[in-house]
C-alpha positions as CSV (number, residue, x, y, z in Angstrom):
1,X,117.5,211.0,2.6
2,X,117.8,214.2,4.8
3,X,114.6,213.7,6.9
4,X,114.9,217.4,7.8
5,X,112.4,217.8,4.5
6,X,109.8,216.0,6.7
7,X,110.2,218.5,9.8
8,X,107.0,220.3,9.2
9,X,105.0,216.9,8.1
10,X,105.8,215.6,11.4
11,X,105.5,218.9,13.3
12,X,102.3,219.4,11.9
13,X,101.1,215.4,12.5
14,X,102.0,215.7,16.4
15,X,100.7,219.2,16.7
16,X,97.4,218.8,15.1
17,X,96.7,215.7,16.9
18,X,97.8,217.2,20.3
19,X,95.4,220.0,19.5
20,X,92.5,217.4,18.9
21,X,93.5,215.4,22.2
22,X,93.1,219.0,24.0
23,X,89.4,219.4,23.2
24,X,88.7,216.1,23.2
25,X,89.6,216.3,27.1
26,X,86.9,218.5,28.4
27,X,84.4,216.2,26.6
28,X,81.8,214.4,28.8
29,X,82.5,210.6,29.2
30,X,78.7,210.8,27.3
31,X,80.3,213.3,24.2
32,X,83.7,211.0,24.5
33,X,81.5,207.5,23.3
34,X,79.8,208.9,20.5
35,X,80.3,207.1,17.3
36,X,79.3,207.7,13.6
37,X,79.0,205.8,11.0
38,X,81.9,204.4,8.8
39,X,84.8,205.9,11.4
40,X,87.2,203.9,13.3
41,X,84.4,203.4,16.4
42,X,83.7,206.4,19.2
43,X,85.6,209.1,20.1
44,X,87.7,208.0,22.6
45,X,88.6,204.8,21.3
46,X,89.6,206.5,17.7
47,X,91.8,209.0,20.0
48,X,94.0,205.7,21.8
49,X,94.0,204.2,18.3
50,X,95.7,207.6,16.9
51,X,98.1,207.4,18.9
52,X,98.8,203.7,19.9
53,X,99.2,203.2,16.2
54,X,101.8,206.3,16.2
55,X,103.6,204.7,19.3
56,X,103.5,201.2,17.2
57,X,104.9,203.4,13.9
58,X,107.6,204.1,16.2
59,X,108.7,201.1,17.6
60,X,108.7,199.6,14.0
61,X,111.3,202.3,12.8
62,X,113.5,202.7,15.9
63,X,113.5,198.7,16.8
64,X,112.4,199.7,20.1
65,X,109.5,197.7,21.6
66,X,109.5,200.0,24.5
67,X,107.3,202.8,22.3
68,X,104.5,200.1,22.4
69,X,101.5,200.9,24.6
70,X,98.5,199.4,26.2
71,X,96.1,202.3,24.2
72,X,92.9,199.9,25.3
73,X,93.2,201.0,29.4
74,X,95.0,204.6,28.8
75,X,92.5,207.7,29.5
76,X,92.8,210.6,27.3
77,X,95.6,212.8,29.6
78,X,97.5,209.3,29.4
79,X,97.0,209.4,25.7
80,X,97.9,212.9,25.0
81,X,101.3,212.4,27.2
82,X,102.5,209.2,24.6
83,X,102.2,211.9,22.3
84,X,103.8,214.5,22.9
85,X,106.9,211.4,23.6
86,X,106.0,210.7,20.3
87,X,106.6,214.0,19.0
88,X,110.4,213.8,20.5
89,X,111.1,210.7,19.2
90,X,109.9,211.5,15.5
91,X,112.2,214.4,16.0
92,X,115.0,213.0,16.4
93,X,114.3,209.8,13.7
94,X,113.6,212.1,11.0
95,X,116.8,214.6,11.7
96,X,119.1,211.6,11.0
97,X,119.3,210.0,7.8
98,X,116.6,208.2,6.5
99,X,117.5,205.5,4.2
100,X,113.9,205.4,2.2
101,X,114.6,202.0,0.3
102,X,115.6,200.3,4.1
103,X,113.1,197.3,4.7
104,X,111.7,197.1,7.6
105,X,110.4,193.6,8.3
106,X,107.3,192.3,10.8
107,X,107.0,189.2,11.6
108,X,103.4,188.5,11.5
109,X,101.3,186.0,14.0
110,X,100.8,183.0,11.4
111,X,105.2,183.0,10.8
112,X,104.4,185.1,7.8
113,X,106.2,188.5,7.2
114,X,105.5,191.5,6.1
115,X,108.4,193.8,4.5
116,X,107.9,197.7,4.4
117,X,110.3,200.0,3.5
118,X,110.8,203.1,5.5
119,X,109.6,205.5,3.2
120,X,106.0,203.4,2.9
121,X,106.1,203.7,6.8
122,X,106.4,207.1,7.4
123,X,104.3,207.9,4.9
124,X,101.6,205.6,6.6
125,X,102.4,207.2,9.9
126,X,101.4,210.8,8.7
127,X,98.3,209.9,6.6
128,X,96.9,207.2,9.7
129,X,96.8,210.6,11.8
130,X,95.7,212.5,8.9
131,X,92.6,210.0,8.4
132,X,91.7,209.2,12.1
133,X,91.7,213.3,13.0
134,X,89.2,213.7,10.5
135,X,86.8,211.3,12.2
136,X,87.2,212.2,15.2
137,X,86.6,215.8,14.0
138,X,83.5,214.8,12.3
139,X,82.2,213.1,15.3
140,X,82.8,216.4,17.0
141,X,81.1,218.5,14.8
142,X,78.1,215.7,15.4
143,X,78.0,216.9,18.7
144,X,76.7,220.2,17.6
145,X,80.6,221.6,18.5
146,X,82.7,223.4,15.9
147,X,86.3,220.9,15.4
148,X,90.0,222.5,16.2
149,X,91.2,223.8,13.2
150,X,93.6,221.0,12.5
151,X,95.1,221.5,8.7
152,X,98.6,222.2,7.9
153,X,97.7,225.5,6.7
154,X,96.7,226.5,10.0
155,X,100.1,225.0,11.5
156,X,101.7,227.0,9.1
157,X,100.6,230.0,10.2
158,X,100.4,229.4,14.0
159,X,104.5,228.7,13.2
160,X,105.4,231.3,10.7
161,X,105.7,229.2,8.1
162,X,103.7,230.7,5.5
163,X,102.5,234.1,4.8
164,X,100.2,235.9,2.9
165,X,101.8,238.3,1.1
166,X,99.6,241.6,-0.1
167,X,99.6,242.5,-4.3
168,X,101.4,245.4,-4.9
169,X,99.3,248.4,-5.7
């Protein structure tokens, strides 16, 4: 498969999550622990799980154990800079060719293992981002504070990539 197709997926995934990190850094330590009920936990620690679980996506697909991160110590600048790594190296693994059908296999802690093929995994990667944003966006707005405007339409437009074009009269 020409991964090209997924460019603006992925542009969109590290963009929109970069664009979260960004406000989420002039939070108050205070703002940064809120929580809210049936999310991943408080801000901050649904920010590192964003993106540790990106930086684990990665190492699955690229067979590279050195995307893995500590996301339990890293403060949100630390965060945001595994991201926008992150960004690069989704780059350059979807403008190669993607075998969809590959199986990716995990070997799981009790000698099980768990078989995924690649398409299931990028698939997961986008909507893992997709679903953690919204939380922490939701906490956000709990805060009394209007969320980034984090949709694909909105990346769209910031990049030209969709238009409105007028009726004709």
């Amino acid at each position: 498969m020409n991964g090209a197709v997924l460019r603006d997926a992925f542009g969109h995934h590290v963009w929109a999550t970069l664009r979260l990190l960004d406000v989420c850094l002039e939070l108050t330590p205070e703002q940064l622990a809120t929580t809210v009920p049936g999310t991943y936990g408080s801000i901050l620690d649904t920010s590192r799980h964003v993106v540790g679980a990106d930086a684990w996506y990665l190492s699955r697909m690229t067979d590279d154990p050195a995307f893995r991160v500590d996301e339990e110590q890293m403060d949100l600048a630390e965060i945001r800079a595994v991201m926008e790594r992150n960004g690069d190296a989704w780059t350059r693994i979807i403008e190669g060719d993607i075998d969809p059908d590959a199986v990716e296999i995990t070997p799981q802690e009790d000698g099980s293992e768990f078989h995924t093929p690649k398409g299931i995994r990028i698939a997961q990667a986008l909507h893992h981002g997709t679903d953690h944003r919204s939380q922490i966006c939701t906490a956000i707005t709990t805060l009394g504070m209007e969320p980034p405007d984090v949709d694909v339409w909105a990346y769209g437009e910031l990049y030209g990539r969709t238009a409105d074009i007028p009726a004709p009269s």
